[in-house]
C-alpha positions in Angstrom: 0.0 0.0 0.0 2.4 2.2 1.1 4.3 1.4 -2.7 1.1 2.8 -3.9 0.9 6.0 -2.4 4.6 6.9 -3.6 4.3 6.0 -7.0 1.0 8.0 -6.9 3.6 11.3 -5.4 5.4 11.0 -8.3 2.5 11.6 -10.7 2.5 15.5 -11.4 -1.0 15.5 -12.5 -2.1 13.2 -9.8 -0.4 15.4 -7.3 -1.3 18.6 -9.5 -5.5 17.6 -9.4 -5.4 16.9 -5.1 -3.0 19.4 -4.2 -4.5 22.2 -6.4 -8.0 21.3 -4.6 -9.7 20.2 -8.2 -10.8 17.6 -6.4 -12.7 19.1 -4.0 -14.5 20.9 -7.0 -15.2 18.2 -8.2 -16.9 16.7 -4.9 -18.9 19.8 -4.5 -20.1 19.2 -7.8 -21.0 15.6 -7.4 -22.4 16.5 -3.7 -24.7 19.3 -5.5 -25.7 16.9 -8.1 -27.0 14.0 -5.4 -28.9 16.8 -3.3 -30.6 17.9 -6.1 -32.0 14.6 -6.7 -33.0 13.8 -3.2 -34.8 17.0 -2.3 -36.5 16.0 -6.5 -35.2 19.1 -7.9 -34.7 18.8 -11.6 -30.8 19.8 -12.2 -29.2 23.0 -12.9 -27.7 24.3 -16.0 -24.1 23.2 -16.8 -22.7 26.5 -15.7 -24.1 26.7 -12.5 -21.4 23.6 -11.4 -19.0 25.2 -13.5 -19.2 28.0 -11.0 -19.4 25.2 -8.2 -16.2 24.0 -9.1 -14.4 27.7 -8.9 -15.8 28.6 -6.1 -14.7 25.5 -3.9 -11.2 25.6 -5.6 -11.0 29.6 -4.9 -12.0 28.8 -1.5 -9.2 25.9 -0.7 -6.6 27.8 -2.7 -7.1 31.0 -0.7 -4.8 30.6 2.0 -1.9 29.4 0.7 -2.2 32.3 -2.5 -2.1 35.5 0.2 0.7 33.7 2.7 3.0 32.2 -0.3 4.0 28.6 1.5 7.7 27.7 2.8 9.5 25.0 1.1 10.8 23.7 4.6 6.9 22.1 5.2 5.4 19.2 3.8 4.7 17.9 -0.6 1.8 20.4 -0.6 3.3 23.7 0.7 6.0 22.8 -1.6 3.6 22.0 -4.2 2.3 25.2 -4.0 5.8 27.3 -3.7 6.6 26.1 -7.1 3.0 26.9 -9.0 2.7 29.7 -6.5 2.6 32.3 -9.7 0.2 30.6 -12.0 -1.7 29.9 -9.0 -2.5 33.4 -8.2 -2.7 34.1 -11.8 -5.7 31.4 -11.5 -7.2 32.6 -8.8 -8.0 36.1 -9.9 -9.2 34.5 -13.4 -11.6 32.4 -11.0 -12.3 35.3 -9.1 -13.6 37.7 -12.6 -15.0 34.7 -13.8 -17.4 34.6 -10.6 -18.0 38.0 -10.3 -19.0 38.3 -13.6 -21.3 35.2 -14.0 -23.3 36.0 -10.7 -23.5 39.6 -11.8 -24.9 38.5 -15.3 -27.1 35.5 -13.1 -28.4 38.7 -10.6 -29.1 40.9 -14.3 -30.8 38.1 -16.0 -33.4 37.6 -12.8 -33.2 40.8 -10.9 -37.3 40.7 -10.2 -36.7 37.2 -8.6 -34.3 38.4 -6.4 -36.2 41.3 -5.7 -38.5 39.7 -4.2 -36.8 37.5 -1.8 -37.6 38.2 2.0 -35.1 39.4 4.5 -35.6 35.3 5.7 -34.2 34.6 2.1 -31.2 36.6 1.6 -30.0 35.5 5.2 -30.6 31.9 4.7 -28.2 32.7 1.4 -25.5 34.9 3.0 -24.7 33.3 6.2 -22.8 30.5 3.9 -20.4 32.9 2.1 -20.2 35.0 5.3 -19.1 31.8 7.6 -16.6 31.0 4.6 -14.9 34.5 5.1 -14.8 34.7 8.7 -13.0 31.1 8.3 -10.2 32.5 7.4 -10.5 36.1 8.1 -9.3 39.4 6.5 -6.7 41.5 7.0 -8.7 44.5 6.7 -11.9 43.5 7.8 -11.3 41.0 10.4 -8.2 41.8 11.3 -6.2 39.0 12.8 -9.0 37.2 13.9 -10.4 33.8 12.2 -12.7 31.4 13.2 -9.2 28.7 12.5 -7.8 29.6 15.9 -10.8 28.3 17.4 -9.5 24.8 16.9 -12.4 23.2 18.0 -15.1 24.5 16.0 -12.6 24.4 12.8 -14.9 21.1 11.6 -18.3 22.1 12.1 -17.6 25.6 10.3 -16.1 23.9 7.5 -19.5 21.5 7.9 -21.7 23.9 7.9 -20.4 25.8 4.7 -20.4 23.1 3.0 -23.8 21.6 3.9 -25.3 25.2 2.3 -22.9 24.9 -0.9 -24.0 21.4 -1.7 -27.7 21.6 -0.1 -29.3 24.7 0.0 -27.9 26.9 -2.8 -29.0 24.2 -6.0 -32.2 23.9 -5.7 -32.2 27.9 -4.6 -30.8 28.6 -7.7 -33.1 26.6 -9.5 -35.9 28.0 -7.8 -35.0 31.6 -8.3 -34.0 30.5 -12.2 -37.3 29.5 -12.9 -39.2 32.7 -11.0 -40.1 30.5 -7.9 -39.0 31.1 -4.0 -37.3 27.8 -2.5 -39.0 26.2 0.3 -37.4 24.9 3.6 -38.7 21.4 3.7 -38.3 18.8 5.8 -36.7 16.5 4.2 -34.6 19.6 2.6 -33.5 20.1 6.7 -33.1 16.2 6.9 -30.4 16.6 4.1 -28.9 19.7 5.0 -27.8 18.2 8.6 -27.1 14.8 6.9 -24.3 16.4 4.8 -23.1 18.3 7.9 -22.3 15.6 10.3 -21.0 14.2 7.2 -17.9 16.4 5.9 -18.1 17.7 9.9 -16.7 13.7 10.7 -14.0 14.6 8.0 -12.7 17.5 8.9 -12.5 15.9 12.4 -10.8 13.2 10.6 -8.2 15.6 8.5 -7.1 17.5 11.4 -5.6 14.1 12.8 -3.1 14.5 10.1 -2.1 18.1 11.7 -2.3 16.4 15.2 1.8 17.4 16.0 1.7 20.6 14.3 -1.6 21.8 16.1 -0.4 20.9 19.1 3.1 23.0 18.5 1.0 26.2 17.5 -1.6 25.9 20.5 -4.6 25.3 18.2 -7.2 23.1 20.7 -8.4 21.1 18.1 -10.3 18.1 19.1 -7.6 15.8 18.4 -5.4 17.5 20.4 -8.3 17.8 23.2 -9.0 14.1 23.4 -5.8 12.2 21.6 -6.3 9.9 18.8 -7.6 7.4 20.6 -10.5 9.2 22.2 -11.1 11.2 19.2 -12.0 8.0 16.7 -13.4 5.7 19.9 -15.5 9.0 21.5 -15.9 11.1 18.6 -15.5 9.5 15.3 -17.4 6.2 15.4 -20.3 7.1 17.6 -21.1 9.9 15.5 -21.0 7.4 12.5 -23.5 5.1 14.2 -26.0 7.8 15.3 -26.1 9.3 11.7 -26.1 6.0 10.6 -29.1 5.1 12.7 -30.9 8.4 12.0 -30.6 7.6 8.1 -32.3 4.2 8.6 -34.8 5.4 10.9 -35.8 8.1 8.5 -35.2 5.9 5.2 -37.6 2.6 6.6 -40.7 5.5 7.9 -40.3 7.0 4.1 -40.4 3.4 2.7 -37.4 3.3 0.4 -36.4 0.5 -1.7 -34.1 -1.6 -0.1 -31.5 -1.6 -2.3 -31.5 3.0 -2.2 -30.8 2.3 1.7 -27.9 0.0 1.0 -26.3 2.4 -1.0 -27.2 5.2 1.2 -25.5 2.9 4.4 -22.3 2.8 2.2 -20.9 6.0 3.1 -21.6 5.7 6.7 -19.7 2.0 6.6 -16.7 3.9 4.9 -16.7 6.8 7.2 -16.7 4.3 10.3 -13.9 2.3 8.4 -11.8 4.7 7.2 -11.6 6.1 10.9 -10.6 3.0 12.2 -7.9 2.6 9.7 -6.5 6.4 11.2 -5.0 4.3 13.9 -1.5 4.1 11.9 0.1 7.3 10.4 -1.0 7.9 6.7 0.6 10.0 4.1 -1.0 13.7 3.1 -2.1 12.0 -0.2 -4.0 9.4 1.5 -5.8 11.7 3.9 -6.8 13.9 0.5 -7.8 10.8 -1.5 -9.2 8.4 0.9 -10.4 10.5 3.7 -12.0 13.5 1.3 -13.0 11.1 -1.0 -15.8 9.7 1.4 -17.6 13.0 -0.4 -17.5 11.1 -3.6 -18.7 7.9 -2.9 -21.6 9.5 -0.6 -22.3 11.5 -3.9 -22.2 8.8 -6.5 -24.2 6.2 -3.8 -26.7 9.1 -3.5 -27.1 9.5 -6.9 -27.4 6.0 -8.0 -29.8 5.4 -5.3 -32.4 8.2 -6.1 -31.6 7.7 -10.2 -32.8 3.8 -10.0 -34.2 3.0 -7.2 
């Protein structure tokens, strides 16, 4: 295995696709994709994912553009040191690219958005909002980011991501098409479904930063508990409750046995995958393995509302 993961190290575009963060683009697409299905939205246009995938990659990329990485670290700081100039090239293109699409999206469908309720337009902001006090600003925030809070790193990152992938499709479908999107229930049920989800990741990730968190004070919840603690306590309890919660929710709704088999999937890989954190992985394997739980939930999802 470990053969595996250094022949993959050597692969520039292998490196290149999970150090860049294309990947999580392409998980936020897949992600949007399977909510879209479940909460029986038809799908967006191509370019709204097009603009899923910038704005996730923009959003991973940002912190290591504005403080250029040190060559002393580990693959991906050096990763980035070497591409650091077409990477901030890139990110400004992604940046006008954005701006410009949401201006012409906000143009195109400016009586729609007027009239959205003060309910709407915070349901809608408080996403981008948490996203920017995640890493903070200079010259709006100061020094201050919601990171330091070590802690609550994983359920901001959760949180952002469960409105990215949950609540902003069908919204932009809805507000595409001249209609106002509707909290629903199973809309909610979905929405903190993908939460604990990538929230159990993040956990998961910052196990890989255990030594340096520790070193820079950053009371993460690994460095609370311990490893130990943290997958026994944290980890696989929070697998089985969301686990349960899914199949409570999935038998009272009825489903086809064979949508809640795929649907258990991801939760049987999540508990797995912690499990297997017990020895120390590579950077790569945390990046594939650990972030790609988002994939297979996405493709199981999909599969499972597509045919069954």
């Amino acid at each position: 295995m470990r053969s595996v993961w250094a022949g993959l190290r050597q692969l520039p575009l292998v490196t290149g696709f999970f150090y860049g963060n294309y990947f999580y683009g392409c998980c936020a697409i897949a992600l949007s994709v399977e909510a879209s299905l479940q909460q029986q939205y038809p799908l967006n246009s191509w370019p709204y994912y097009v603009l899923v995938f910038l704005g996730t990659v923009l959003f991973y990329s940002h912190p290591y553009i504005i403080r250029p990485a040190s060559l002393a670290v580990h693959a991906r700081n050096r990763w980035y040191h070497r591409h650091h100039r077409w990477l901030t090239i890139q990110q400004v293109l992604f940046t006008l690219a954005l701006a410009v699409a949401l201006a012409a999206f906000a143009w195109r469908h400016a009586s729609s958005l007027a009239a959205c309720t003060l309910k709407d337009w915070l349901l809608i902001g408080v996403f981008p909002l948490t996203a920017a006090l995640y890493y903070g600003s200079a010259w709006l925030f100061g020094a201050y980011n919601l990171r330091r809070i070590g802690w609550l790193k994983p359920f901001v990152i959760g949180f952002t991501w469960a409105g990215w992938v949950t609540i902003y499709p069908p919204w932009f479908y809805e507000i595409s098409h001249s209609s106002k999107y509707p909290i629903t229930l199973i809309g909610s049920f979905l929405f903190l479904k993908n939460f604990m989800f990538v929230t159990l990741l993040c956990i998961m990730f910052d196990v890989k930063d255990f030594a340096e968190d520790h070193r820079r004070n950053i009371r993460t919840i690994v460095v609370r508990l311990g490893l130990r603690k943290t997958i026994y306590f944290v980890l696989i309890p929070l697998s089985v409750l969301g686990l349960g919660a899914f199949i409570y929710y999935a038998v009272s709704r009825h489903f086809h046995p064979v949508r809640i088999g795929l649907n258990i999937l991801p939760f049987l890989s999540l508990i797995l995958t912690a499990f297997s954190l017990r020895k120390r992985r590579s950077l790569l394997f945390y990046l594939v393995v650990v972030d790609g739980l988002m994939l297979v939930k996405a493709i199981c999802g999909t599969i499972a509302m597509l045919y069954f």
